[in-house]
N, C-alpha and C positions, 0 to 999 in steps of 0.2 A: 682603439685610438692611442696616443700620445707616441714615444716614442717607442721605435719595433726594440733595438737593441737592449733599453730599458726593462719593457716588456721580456725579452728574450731574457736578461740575466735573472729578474726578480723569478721566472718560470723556474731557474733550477734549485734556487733557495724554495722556493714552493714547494718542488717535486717531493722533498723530504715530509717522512711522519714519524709519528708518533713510536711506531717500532724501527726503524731504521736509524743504527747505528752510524753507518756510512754505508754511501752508494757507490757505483763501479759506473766508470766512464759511459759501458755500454748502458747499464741500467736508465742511468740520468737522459742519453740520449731518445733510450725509449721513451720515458715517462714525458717527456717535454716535447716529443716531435722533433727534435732539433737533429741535424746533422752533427757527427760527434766532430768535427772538426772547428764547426759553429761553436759548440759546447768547450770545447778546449780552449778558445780565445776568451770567452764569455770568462768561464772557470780560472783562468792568469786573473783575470781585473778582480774578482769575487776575493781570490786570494790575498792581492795584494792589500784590500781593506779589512781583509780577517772574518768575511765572512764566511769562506768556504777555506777548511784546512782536509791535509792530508797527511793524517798520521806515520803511518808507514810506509808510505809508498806503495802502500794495496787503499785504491776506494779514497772517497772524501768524503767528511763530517763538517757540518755545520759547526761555526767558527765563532770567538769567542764574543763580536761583534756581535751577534743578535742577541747574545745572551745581556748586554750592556742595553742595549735598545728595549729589549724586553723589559727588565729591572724599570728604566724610564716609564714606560706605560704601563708597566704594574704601579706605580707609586701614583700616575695622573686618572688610570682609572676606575671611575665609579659606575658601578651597573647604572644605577638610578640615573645617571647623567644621559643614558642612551635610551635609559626605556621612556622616562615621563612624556619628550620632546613628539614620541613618536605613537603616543597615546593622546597627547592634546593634539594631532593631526588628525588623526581617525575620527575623537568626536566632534569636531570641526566638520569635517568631509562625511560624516556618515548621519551625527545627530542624537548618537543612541552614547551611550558608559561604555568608557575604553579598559580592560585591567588586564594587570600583569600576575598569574601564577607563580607557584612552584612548589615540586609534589614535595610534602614533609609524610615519608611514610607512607598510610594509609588514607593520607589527606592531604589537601590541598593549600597554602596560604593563600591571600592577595598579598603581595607586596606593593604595590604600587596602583594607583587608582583614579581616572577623570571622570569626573561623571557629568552627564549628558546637562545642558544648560535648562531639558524642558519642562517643566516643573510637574510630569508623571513622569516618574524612569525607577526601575531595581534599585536595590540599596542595600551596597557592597562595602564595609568599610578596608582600607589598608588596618591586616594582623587578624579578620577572618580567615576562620578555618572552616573549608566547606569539603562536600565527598568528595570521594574522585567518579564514584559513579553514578551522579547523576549531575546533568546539565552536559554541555561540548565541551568547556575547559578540563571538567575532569577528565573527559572519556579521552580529550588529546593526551594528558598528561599520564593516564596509563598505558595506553596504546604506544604514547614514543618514546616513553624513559628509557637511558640507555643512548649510548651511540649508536651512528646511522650503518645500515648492513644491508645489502642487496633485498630484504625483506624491509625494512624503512624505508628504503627510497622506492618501493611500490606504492606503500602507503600513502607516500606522498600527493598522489594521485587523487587521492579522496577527501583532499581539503577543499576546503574546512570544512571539520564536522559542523554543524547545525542539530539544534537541540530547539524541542517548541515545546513549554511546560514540564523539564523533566526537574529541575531544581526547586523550580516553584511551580502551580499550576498556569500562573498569568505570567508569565517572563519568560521571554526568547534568548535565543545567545549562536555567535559566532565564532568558533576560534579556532586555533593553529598555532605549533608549534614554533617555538625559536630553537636556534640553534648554535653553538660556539664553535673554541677549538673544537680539532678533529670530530666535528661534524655530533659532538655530544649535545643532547639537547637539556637546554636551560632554563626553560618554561614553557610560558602558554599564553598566549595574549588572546581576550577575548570581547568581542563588543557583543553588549548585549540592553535591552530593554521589555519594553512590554509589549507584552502577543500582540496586541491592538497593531501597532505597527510594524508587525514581522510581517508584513505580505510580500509576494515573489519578489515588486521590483524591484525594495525598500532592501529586502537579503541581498539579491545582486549586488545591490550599491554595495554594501557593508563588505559583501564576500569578495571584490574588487579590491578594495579599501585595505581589506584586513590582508590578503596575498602580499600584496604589495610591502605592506608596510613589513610583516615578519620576516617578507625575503633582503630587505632591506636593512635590516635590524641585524639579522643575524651574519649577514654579509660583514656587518659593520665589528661583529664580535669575533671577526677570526672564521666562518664556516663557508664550504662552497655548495652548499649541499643544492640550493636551490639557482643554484647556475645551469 
């Protein structure tokens, strides 16, 4: 939806990563689908705002323009601003404790943490440090550390891991990676409670719940990975 030409121009500031210096007309056409013709109208407007420059007249680099925009939402953004909002939706929507990882080493932290309204639930403080191999947030967070690579985006297939009793013997758990720039993952979001109510349909819901919400999340941090 919204506008195509919009759409069309922001695809060629897109097309660029993280190893490319500048691209070649043809290249940019591949990568966007676009007719290079398309691309060369598109690539005049991009110019004139300073997004897209062309150093030597071989190939075009990304322009001084995003680097300014960038700067702007590095100074407004706060991780915690993206994760809490979308950890109080899950235990709303699911019932069970929402948390946010992230591997330190050989372990795990919580950074951030809701916990379930019902007065039995796991108890997880924010600045725990737990394994990474036992329970589903660890096992996410060694399985996907590292950017994403024709072997990650297979894995992706097998979310969310589900873990029943391996952190503790009575507590269950759901989780799944997030993900950033260039598709590098930047934790692990995980809902989880007691065994008693991990049954099939109760997981469904939560593993519903929890897709959602990390594809959502990480969309939000700059990754396309789960598009």
């Amino acid at each position: 939806m919204g506008v195509d030409a919009v759409n069309r121009a922001l695809s060629i500031v897109m097309c660029f990563t993280a190893n490319d210096d500048r691209l070649t007309l043809t290249e940019i056409a591949r990568r966007t689908g676009l007719y290079k013709s398309t691309v060369l109208r598109l690539i005049e407007s991009l110019e004139l705002q300073g997004f897209l420059v062309k150093p030597d007249g071989r190939g075009y680099a990304l322009g001084a323009e995003l680097m300014r925009l960038g700067s702007l939402y590095a100074r407004q953004f706060r991780l915690e601003d993206r994760v809490r909002p979308i950890l109080v939706r899950l235990v709303a929507e699911t019932g069970e404790s929402a948390s946010f990882y992230r591997r330190e080493g050989h372990r795990r932290i919580c950074l951030f943490r809701c916990d379930s309204p019902a007065p039995i639930r796991d108890h997880v403080r924010e600045g725990d440090l737990l394994s990474l191999d036992k329970g589903a947030g660890g096992r996410v967070l060694a399985d996907f550390s590292g950017k994403a690579g024709p072997d990650m985006r297979e894995k992706l297939k097998d979310l969310p891991f589900v873990s029943y009793g391996e952190r503790d013997n009575e507590t269950g758990s759901v989780a799944a990676p997030v993900f950033g720039m260039d598709d590098e993952m930047v934790g692990a979001i995980s809902v989880s409670g007691p065994l008693s109510r991990f049954i099939p349909e109760r997981v469904e819901r939560v593993r519903t719940s929890l897709l959602r919400a990390v594809s959502e999340l990480s969309q939000t941090l700059g990754s396309r990975i789960f598009q």
